[in-house]
C-alpha positions as CSV (number, residue, x, y, z in Angstrom):
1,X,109.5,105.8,73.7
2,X,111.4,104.1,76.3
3,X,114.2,102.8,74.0
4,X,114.3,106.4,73.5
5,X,114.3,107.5,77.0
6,X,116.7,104.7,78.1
7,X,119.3,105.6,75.5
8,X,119.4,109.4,76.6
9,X,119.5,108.2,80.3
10,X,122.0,106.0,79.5
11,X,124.4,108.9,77.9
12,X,123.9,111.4,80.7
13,X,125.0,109.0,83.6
14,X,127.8,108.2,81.2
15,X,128.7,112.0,81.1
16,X,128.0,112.7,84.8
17,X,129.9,109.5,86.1
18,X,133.1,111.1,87.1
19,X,131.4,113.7,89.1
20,X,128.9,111.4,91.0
21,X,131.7,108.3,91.2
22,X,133.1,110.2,93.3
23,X,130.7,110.9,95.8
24,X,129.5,107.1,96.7
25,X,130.9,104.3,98.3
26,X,130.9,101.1,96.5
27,X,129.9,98.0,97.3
28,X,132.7,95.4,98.9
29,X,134.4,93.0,95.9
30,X,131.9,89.7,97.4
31,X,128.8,91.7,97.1
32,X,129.8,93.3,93.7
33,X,130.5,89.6,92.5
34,X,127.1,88.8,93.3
35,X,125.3,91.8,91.7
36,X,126.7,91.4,88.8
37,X,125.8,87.0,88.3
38,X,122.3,87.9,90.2
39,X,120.6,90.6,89.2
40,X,117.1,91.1,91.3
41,X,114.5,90.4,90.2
42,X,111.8,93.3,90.6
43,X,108.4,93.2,89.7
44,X,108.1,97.4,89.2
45,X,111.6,99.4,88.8
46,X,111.3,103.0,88.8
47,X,114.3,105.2,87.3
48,X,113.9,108.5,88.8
49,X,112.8,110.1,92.3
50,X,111.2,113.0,91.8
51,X,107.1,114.2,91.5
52,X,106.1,111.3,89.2
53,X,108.3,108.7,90.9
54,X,106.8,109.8,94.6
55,X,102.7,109.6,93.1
56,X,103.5,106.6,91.1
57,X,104.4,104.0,94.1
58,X,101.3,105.5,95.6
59,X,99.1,104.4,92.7
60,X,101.1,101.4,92.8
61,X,100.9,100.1,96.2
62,X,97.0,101.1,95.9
63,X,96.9,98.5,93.2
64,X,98.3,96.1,95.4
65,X,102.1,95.9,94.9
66,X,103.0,93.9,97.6
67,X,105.8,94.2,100.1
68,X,109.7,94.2,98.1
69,X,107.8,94.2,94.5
70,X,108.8,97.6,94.1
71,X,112.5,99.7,94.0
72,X,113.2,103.3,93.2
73,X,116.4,104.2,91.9
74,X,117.4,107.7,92.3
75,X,120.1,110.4,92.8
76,X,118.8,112.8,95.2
77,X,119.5,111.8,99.0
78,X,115.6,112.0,100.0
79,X,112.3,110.7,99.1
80,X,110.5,111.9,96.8
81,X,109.1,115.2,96.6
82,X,106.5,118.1,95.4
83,X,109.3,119.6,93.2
84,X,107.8,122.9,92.2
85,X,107.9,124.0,96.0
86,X,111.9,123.9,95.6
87,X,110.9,127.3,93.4
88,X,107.9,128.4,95.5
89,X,107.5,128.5,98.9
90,X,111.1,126.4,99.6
91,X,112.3,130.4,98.6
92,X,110.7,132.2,101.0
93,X,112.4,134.1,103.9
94,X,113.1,133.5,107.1
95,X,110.3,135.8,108.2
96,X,107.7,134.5,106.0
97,X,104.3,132.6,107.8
98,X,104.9,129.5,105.6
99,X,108.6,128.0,104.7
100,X,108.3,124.3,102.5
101,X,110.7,122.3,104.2
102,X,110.9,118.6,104.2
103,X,109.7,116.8,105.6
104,X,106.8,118.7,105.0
105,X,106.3,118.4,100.9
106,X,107.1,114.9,100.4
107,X,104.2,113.8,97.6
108,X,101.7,113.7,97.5
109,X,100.6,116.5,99.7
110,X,100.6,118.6,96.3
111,X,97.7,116.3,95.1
112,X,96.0,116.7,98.3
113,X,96.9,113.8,100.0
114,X,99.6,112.8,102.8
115,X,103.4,113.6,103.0
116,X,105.3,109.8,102.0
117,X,108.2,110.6,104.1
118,X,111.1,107.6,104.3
119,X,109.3,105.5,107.1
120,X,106.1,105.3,104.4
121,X,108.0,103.8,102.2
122,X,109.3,101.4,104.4
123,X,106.3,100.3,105.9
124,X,105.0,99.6,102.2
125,X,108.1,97.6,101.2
126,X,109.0,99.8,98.2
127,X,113.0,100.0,98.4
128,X,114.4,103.4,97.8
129,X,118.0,103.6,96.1
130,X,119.2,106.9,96.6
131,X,122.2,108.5,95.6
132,X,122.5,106.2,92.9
133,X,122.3,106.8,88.9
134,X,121.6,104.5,86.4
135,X,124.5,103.3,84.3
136,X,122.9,101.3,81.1
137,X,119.9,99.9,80.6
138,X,119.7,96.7,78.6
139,X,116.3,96.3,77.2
140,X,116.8,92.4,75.5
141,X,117.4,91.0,78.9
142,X,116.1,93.5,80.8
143,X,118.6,94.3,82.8
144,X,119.2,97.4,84.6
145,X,123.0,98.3,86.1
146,X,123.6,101.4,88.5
147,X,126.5,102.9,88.8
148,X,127.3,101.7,92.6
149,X,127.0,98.2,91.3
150,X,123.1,97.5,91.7
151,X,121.8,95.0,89.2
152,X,118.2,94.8,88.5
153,X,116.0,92.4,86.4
154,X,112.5,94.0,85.5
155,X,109.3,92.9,85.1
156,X,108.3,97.0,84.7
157,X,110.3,99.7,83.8
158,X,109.2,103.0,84.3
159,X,111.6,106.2,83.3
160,X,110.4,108.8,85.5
161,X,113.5,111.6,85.3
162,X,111.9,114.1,85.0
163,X,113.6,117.2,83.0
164,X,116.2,119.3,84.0
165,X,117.2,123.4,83.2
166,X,118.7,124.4,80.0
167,X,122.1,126.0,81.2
168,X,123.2,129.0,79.4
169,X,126.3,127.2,77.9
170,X,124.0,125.0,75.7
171,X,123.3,129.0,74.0
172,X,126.6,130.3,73.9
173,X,127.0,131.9,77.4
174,X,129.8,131.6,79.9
175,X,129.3,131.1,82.8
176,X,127.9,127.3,84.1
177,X,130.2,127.4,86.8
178,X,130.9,130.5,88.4
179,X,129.8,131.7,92.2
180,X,126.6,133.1,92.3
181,X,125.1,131.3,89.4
182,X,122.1,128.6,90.1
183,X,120.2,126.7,88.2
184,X,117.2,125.2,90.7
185,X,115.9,121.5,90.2
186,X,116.5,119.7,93.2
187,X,116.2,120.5,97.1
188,X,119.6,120.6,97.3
189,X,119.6,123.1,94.6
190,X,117.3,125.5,96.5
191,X,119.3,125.0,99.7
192,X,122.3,126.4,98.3
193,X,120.1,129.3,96.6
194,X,118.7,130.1,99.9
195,X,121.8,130.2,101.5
196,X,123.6,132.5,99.2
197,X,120.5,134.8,99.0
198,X,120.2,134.8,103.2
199,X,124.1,136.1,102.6
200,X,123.5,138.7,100.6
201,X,123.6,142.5,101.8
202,X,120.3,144.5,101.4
203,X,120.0,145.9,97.7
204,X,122.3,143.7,96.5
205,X,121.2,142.8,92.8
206,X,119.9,139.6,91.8
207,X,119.4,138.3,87.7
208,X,116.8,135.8,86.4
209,X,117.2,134.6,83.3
210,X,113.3,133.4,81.7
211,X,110.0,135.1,81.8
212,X,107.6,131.6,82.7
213,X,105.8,130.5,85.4
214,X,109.2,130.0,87.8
């Protein structure tokens, strides 16, 4: 299962990298050097900031992780988050009584318990790597590289990605790219929803594509 896991992470950072390389500064030649002779040593890695990612260094530091034991790799730019609100509530208008925006559904509030905004994971020690993707995973030497140059030796690897939409061009259909078109996974997906739907005229019409739960 994680062999698995690791191989298909390991081909969609390689088809993503020229769109994300651009986006991130890398590290200085010294501390590049040194990644890439020391990796860290970390007791729980965690690929993957979403829903799982959030409840699991909760469950963890309940266990007793201590302080720097634990690093969360990532691509968004927050903490982890209840992702379902990005399709719920995170939609609503303007006018609505209740509007999810962070910092308000960090997890675990969805499970009932408190929002893990930024500071609580720096009060429990657990780094947070964010806007960073994992390049390959090398499970003989366990060995985890990112592609802004982080190295990582685990003691625990946990793939926690999640899933992602099926785009209409895996069927067939044109049309990935053009304005207009969204495909809603990540806050930042739903911001830009929200904006283009706040700029639309009244009666203006709107496709969705699928007949589930979203």
């Amino acid at each position: 299962f994680v062999q698995t896991h690791c191989s298909l992470i390991s081909r969609t950072m390689q088809a993503d990298r020229k769109q994300f390389t651009e986006n991130f500064e890398a590290p200085g030649p010294d501390r590049l050097a040194e990644l890439l002779e020391n990796p860290k040593e970390v007791r729980f890695l965690i690929v993957g900031g979403g829903v799982c990612a959030g409840y699991l260094c909760k469950h963890l530091v309940d266990l007793g992780a201590k302080p720097g034991e634990i690093v969360v790799v990532s691509d968004e730019g927050v903490a982890p988050y209840e992702r379902p609100a990005v399709t719920k509530a995170y939609l609503h208008p303007p006018s609505a009584k209740v509007r999810a925006r962070l910092p308000g559904f960090h997890t675990t509030v969805g499970g009932g318990g408190s929002a893990q905004a930024p500071d609580w994971y720096e009060n429990a020690g657990i780094e947070l790597m964010l806007n960073s993707r994992v390049d390959t995973v090398d499970l003989a030497s366990r060995v985890v590289t990112t592609l802004d140059g982080g190295r990582f030796r685990y003691e625990n690897l946990f793939i926690a990605t999640g899933s992602r939409p099926n785009k209409a061009s895996r069927f067939g259909i044109k049309g990935d790219a053009w304005h207009g078109v969204h495909y809603v996974r990540s806050e930042r997906d739903g911001a830009e929803l929200v904006r283009q739907l706040e700029g639309l005229e009244a009666g203006s019409p709107a496709v969705v594509l699928g007949g589930g739960y979203i």
